[in-house]
C-alpha positions as a Markdown table, in Angstrom:
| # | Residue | x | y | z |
|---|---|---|---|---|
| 1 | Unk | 192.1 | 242.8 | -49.5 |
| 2 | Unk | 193.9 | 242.4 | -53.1 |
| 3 | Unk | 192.7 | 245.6 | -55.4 |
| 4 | Unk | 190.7 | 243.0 | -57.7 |
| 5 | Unk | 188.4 | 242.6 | -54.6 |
| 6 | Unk | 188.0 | 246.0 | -53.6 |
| 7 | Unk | 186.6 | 246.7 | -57.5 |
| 8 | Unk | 184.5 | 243.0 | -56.8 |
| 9 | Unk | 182.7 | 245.2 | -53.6 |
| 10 | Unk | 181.9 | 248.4 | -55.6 |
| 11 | Unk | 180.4 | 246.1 | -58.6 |
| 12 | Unk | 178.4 | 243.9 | -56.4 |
| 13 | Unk | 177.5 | 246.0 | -53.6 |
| 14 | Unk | 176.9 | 249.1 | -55.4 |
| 15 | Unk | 175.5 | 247.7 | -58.9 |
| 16 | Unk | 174.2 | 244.6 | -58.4 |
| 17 | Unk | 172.6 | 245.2 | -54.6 |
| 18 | Unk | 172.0 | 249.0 | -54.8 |
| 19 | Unk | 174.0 | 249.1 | -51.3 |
| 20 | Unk | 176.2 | 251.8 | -50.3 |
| 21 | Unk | 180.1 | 251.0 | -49.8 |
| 22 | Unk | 178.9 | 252.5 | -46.2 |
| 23 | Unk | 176.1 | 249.8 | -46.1 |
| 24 | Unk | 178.6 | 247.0 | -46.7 |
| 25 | Unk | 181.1 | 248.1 | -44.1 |
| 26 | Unk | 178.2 | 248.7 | -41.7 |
| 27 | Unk | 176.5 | 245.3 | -42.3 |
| 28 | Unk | 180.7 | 243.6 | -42.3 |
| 29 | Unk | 180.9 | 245.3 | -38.6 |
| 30 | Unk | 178.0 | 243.6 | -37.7 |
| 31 | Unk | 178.8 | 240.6 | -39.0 |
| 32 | Unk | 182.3 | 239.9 | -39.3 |
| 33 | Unk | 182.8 | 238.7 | -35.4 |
| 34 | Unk | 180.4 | 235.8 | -36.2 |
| 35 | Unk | 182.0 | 234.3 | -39.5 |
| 36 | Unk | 185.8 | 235.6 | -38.8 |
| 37 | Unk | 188.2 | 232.1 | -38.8 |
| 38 | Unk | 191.9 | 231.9 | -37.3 |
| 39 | Unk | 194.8 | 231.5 | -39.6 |
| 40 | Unk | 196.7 | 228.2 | -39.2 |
| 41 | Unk | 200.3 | 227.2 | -39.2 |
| 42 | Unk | 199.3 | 225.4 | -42.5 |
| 43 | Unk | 197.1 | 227.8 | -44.0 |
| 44 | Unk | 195.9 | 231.8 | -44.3 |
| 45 | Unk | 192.2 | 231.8 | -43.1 |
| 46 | Unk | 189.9 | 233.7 | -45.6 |
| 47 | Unk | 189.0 | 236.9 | -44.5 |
| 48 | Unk | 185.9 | 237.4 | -42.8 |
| 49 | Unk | 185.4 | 240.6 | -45.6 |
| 50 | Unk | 186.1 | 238.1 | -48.2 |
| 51 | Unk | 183.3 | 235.7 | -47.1 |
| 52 | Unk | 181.0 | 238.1 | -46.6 |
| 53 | Unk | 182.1 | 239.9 | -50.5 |
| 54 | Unk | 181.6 | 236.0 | -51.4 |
| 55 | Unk | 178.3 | 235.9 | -50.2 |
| 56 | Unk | 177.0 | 239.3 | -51.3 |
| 57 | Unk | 178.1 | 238.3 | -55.0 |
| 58 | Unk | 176.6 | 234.5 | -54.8 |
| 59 | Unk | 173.4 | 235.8 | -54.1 |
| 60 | Unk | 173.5 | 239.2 | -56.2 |
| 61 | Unk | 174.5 | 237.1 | -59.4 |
| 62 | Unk | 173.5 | 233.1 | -58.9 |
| 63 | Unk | 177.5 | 232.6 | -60.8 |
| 64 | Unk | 178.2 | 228.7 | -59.8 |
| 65 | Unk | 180.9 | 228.2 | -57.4 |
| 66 | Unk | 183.3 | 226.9 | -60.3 |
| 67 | Unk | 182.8 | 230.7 | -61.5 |
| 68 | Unk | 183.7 | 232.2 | -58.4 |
| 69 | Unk | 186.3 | 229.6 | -57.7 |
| 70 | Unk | 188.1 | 231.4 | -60.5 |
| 71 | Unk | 187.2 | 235.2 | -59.0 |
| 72 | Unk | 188.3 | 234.3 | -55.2 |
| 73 | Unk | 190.4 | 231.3 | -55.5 |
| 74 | Unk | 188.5 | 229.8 | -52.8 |
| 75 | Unk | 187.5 | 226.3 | -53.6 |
| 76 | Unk | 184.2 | 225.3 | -54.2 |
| 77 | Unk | 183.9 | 223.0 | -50.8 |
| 78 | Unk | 184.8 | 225.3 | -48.7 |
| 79 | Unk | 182.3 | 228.1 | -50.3 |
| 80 | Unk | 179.6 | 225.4 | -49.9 |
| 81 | Unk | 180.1 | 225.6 | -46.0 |
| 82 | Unk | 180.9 | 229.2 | -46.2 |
| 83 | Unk | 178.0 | 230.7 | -47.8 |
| 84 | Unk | 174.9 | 228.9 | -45.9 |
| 85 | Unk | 176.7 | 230.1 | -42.8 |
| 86 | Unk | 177.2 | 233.6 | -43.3 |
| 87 | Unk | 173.4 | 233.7 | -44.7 |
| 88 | Unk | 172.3 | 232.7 | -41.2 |
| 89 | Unk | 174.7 | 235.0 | -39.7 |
| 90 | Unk | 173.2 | 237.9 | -41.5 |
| 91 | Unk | 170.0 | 236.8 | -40.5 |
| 92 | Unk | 170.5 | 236.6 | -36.8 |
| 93 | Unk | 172.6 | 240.5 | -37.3 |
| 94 | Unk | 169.0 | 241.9 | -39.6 |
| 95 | Unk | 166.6 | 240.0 | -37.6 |
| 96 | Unk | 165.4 | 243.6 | -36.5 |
| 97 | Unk | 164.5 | 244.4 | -39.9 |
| 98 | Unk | 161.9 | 241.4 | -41.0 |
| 99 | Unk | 159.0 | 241.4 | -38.3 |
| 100 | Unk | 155.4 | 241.3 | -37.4 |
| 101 | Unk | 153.9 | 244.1 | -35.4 |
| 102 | Unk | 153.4 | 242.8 | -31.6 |
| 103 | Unk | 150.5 | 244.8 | -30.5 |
| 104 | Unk | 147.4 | 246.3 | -31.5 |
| 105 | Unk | 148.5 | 250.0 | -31.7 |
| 106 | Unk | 151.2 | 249.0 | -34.5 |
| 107 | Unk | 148.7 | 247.3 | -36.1 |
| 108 | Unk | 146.4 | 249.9 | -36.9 |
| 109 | Unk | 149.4 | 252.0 | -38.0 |
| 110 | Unk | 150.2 | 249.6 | -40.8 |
| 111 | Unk | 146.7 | 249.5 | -41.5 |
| 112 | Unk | 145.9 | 253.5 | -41.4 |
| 113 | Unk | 149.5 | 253.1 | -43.7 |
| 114 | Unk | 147.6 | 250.8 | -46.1 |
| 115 | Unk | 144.5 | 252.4 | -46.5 |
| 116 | Unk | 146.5 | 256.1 | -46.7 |
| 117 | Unk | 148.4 | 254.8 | -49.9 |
| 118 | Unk | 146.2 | 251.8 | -51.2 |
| 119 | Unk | 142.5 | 252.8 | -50.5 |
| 120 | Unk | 141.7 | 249.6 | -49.2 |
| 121 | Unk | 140.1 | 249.5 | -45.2 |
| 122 | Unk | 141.4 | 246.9 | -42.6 |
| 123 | Unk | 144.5 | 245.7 | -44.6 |
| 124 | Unk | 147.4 | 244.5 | -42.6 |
| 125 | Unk | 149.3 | 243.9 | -45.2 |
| 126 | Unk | 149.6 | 241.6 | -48.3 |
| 127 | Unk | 150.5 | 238.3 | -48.6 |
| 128 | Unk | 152.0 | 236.3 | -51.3 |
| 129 | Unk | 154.1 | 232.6 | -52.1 |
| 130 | Unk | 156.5 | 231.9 | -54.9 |
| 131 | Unk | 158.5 | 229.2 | -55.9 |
| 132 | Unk | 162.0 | 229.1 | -55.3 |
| 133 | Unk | 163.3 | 226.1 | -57.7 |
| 134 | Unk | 166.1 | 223.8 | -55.9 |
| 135 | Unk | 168.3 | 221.1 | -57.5 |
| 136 | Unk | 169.5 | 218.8 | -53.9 |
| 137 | Unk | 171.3 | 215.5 | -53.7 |
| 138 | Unk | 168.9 | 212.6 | -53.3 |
| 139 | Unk | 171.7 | 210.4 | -52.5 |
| 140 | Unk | 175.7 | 210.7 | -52.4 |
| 141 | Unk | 179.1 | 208.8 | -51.9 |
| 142 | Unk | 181.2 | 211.9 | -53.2 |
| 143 | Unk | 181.1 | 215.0 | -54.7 |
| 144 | Unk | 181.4 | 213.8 | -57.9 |
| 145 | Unk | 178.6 | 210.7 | -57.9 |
| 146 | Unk | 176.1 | 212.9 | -56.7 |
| 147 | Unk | 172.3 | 212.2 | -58.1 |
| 148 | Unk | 170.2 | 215.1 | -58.6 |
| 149 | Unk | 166.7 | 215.8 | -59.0 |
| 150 | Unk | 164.9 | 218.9 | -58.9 |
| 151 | Unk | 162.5 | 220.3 | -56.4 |
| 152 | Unk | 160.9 | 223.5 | -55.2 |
| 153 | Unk | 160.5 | 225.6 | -51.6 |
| 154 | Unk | 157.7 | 228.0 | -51.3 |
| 155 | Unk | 158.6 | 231.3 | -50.3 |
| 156 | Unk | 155.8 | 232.6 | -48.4 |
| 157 | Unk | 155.8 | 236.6 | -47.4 |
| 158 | Unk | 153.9 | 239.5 | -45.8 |
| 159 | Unk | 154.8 | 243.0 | -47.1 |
| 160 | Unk | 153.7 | 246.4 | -45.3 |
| 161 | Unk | 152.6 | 249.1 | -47.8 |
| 162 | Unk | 156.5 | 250.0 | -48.4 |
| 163 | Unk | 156.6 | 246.4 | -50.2 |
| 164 | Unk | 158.8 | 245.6 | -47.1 |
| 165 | Unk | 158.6 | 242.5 | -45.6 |
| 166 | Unk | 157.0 | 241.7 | -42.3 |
| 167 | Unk | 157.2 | 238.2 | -42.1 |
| 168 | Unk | 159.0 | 235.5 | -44.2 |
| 169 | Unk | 159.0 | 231.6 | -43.9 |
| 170 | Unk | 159.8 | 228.6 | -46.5 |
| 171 | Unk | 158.2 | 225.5 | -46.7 |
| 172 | Unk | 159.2 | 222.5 | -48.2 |
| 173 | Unk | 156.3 | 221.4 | -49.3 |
| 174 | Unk | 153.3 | 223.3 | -51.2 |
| 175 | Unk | 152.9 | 226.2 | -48.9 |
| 176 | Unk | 150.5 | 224.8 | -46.9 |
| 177 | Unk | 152.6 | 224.4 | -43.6 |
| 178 | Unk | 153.4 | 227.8 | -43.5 |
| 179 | Unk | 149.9 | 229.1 | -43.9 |
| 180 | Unk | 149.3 | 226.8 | -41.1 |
| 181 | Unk | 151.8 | 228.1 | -39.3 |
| 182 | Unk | 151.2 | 232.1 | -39.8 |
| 183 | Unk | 147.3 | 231.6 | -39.5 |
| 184 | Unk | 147.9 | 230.2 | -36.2 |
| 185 | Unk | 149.7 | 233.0 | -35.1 |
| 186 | Unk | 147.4 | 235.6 | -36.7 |
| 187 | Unk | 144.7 | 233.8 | -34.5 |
| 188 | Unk | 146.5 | 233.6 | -31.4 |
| 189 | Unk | 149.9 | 235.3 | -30.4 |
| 190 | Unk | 149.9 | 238.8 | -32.9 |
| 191 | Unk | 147.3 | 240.9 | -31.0 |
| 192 | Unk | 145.4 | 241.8 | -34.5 |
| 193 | Unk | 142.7 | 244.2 | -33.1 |
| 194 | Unk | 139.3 | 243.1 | -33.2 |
| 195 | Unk | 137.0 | 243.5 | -36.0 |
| 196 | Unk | 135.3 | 247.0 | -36.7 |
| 197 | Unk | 133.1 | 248.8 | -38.6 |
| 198 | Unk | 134.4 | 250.7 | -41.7 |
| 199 | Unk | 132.6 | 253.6 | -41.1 |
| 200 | Unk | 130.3 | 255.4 | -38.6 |
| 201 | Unk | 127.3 | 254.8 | -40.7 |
| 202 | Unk | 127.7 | 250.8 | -40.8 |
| 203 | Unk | 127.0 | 248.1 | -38.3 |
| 204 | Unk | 128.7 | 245.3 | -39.9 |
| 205 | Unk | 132.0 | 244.4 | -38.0 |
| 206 | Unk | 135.0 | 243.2 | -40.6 |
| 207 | Unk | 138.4 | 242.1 | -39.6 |
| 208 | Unk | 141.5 | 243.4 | -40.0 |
| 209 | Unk | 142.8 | 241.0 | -42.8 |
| 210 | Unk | 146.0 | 240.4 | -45.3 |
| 211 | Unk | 145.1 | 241.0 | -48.9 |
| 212 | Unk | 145.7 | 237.5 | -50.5 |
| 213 | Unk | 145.3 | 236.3 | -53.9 |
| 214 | Unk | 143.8 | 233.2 | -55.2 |
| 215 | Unk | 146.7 | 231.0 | -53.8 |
| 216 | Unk | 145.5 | 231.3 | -50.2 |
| 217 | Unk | 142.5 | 230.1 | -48.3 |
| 218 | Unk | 139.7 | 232.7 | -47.5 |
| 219 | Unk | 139.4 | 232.9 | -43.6 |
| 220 | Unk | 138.7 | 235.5 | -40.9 |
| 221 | Unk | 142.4 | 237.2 | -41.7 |
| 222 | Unk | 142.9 | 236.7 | -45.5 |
| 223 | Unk | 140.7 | 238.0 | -47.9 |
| 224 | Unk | 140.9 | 237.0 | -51.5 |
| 225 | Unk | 139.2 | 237.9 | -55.0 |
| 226 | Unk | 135.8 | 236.5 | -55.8 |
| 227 | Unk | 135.9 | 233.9 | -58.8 |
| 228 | Unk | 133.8 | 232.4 | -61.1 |
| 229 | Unk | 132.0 | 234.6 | -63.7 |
| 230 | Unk | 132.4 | 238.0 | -62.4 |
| 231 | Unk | 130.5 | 240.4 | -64.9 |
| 232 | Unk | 132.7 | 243.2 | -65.9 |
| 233 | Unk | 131.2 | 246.4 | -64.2 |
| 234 | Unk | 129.7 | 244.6 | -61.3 |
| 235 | Unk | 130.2 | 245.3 | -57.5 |
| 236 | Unk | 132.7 | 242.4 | -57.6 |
| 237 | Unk | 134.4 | 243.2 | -60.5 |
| 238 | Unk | 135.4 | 246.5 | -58.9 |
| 239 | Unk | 136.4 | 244.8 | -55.6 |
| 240 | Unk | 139.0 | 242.6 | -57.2 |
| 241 | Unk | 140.6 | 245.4 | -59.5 |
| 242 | Unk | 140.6 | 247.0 | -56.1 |
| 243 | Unk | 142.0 | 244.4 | -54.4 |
| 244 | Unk | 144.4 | 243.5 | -57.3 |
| 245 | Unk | 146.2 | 247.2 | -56.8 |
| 246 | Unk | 146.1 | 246.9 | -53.5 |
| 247 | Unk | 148.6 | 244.0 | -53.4 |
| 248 | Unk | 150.9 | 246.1 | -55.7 |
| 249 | Unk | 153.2 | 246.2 | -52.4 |
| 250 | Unk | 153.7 | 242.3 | -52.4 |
| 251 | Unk | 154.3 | 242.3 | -56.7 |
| 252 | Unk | 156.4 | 244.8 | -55.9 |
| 253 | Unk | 158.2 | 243.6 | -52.8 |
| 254 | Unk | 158.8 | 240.0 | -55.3 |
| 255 | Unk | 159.9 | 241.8 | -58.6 |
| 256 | Unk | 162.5 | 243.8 | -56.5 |
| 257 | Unk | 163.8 | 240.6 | -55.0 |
| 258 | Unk | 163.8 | 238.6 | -57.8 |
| 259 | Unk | 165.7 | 241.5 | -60.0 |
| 260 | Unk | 168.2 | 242.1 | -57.1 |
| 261 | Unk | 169.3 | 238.6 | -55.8 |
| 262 | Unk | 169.9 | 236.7 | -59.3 |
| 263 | Unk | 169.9 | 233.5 | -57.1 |
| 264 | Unk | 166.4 | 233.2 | -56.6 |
| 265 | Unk | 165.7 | 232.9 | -60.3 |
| 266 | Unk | 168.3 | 230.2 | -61.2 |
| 267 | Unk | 167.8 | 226.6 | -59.2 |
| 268 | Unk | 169.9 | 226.6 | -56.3 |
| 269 | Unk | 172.1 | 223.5 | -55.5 |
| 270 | Unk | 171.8 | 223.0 | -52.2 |
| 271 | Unk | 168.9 | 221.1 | -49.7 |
| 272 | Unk | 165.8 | 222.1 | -49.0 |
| 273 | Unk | 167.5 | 223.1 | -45.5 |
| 274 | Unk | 170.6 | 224.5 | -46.3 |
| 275 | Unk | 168.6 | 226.6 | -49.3 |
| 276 | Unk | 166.2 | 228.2 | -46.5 |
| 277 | Unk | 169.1 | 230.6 | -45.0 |
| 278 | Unk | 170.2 | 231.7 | -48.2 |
| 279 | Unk | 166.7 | 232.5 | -49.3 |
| 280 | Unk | 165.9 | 234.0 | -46.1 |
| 281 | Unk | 169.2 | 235.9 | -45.9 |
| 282 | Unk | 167.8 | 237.7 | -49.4 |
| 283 | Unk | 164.8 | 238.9 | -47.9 |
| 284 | Unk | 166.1 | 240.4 | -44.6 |
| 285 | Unk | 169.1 | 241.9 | -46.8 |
| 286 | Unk | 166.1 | 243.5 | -48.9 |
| 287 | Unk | 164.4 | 245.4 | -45.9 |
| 288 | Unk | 167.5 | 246.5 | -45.1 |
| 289 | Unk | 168.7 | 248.3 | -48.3 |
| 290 | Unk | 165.6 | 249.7 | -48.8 |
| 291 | Unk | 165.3 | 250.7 | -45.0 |
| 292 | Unk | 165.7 | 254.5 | -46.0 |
| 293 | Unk | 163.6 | 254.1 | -49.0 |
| 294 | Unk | 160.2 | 256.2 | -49.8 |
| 295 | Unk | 157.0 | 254.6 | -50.6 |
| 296 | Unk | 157.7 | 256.9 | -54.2 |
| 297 | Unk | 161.0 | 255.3 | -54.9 |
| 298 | Unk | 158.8 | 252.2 | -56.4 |
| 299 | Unk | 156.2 | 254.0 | -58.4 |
| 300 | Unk | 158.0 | 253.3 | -61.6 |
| 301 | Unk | 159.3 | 250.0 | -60.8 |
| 302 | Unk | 157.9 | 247.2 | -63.1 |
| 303 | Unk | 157.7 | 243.5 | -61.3 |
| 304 | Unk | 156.9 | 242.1 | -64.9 |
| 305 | Unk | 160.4 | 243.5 | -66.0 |
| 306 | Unk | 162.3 | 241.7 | -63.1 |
| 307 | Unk | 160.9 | 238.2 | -64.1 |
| 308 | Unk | 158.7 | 236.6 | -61.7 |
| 309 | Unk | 159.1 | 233.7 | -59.2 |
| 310 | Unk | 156.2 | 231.4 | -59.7 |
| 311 | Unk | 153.3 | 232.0 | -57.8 |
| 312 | Unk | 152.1 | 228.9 | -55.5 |
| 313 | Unk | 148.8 | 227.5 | -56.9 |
| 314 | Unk | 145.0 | 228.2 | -56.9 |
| 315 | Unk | 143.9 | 227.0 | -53.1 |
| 316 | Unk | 140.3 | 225.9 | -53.9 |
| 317 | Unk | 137.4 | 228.0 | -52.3 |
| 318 | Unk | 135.3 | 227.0 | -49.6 |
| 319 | Unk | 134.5 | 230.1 | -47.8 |
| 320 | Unk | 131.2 | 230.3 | -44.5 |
| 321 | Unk | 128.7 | 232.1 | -45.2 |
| 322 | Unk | 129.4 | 235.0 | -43.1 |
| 323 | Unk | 132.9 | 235.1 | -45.3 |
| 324 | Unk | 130.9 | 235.7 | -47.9 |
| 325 | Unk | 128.6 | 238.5 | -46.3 |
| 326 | Unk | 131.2 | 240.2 | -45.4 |
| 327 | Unk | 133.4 | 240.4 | -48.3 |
| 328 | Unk | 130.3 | 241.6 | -50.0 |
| 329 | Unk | 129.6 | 244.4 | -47.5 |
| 330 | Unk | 133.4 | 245.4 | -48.2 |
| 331 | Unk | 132.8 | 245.2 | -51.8 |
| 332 | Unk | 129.5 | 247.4 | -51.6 |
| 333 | Unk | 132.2 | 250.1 | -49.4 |
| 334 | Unk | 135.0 | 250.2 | -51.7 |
| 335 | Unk | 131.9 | 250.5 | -54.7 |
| 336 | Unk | 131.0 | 253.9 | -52.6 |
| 337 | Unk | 134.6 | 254.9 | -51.7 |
């Protein structure tokens, strides 16, 4: 590689990512096999370390492609194909590092984890969706007659205590399909253990549950604040400030995205499909640089100062009955605890 692209790692790995030079060699062994081209009689292929340097800096900085046109000398039609590809390379070589637990017994270990750092009982993590803004073709004959309107994907995520990502999924739409989608499989394929008391003095069984906000829909595995007029001092008061600090992991896990991969805060030209491995590719890249990382390396980080994606919308509330009983009784044990 030309020197100008050596200093081009160090600033975006190291400053921009917070990824070792090691880190980025590792990660280009992994993936330079899947995105290396041949060099024709006509022209020099680009470097597979060059598309992956490419990458890194698109989504560390959000610069347009007539920007790093200038940097690389790479054309912007060819990063266009380039960049979407090596995103869902890098997902396919990290795909280790973003997952659900798959049994029972690694379930309770992220919950013991949870309630160890976060005081909060039966939490199997912390859920969240933001807004990812897009600006895709509605309609084209070249590159240059190209119509655009704007539009957003939801970014939906679970974070562990760490504010490392468990799951990750994009929708389209509002959110809604992939609620639909992760509640079906926290109801049937994900082995969540069965509901249990929070103590030996109780007799009410409570699920194990992810710690939502108002955005999601109250159900047998996501609790969320109560709302309304909530006196200050009362037993619900309490639970949602409780609640509220126990989704620190998922502000965090957000605000550390969102300060790290400048792309996610600008509006990204490309479809709605195409835009779902480069947002994706962010996330996985995030569990991975942060796969040596202490629970205290985030106590002083600020979401607020990273900026913050939108947050998807209040989901109206519509809870059963026994919901609400059993909210209460954890609001009455977190009052006592």
């Amino acid at each position: 590689m030309l020197p100008v692209l050596e200093d081009l790692i160090d600033s975006t790995v190291g400053y921009s990512l917070g990824m070792t030079r090691e880190d980025f060699e590792y990660l280009h062994g992994l993936i330079g096999p899947k995105i290396a081209r041949m060099d024709t009689f006509l022209r020099r292929a680009i470097s597979s370390k060059e598309r992956f340097l490419i990458t890194l800096r698109y989504l560390a900085t959000g610069e347009s492609y007539s920007s790093m046109q200038e940097i690389f000398q790479v054309s912007k039609q060819l990063m266009s194909r380039m960049i979407p590809e090596v995103c869902g390379s890098l997902i396919e070589v990290l795909q280790d590092y973003v997952k659900l637990p798959e049994n029972k017994e690694e379930w309770l270990r992220v919950s013991q984890e949870y309630e160890n750092r976060w005081k909060f009982p039966h939490a199997i993590g912390a859920v969240e969706g933001r807004y990812v803004a897009l600006k895709a073709p509605m309609s084209s004959e070249t590159e240059h007659s190209q119509t655009k309107r704007n539009c957003n994907v939801v970014l939906l995520g679970v974070v562990d205590s760490n504010s490392n990502f468990m799951y990750a999924d994009i929708d389209s739409s509002d959110g809604a399909l992939c609620l639909t989608k992760l509640n079906a499989m926290l109801e049937n394929d994900l082995h969540i253990p069965e509901p249990e008391e929070l103590d030996m003095f109780s007799t009410v069984k409570v699920p194990y549950m992810l710690l939502g906000d108002n955005g999601f829909p109250f159900s047998k595995h996501c609790i969320r604040p109560f709302e309304d007029a909530v006196s200050p001092g009362s037993i619900e008061n309490h639970f949602n400030e409780r609640l509220s600090i126990a989704r620190c992991p998922v502000e965090n896990a957000f605000g550390v995205l969102n300060n790290k991969f400048k792309i996610l805060s600008r509006a990204i030209l490309m479809d709605a499909a195409v835009a779902r491995k480069v947002v994706l590719a962010t996330v996985y890249l995030h569990n991975f640089v942060r796969r040596n990382y202490s629970a205290e390396d985030d106590e002083h980080f600020d979401p607020e100062s990273a900026g913050l994606m939108p947050s998807i919308e209040h989901t109206p509330l519509d809870p059963s009955a026994e919901l609400m009983e059993m909210r209460m009784h954890v609001a009455n044990y977190l009052a006592s605890n």
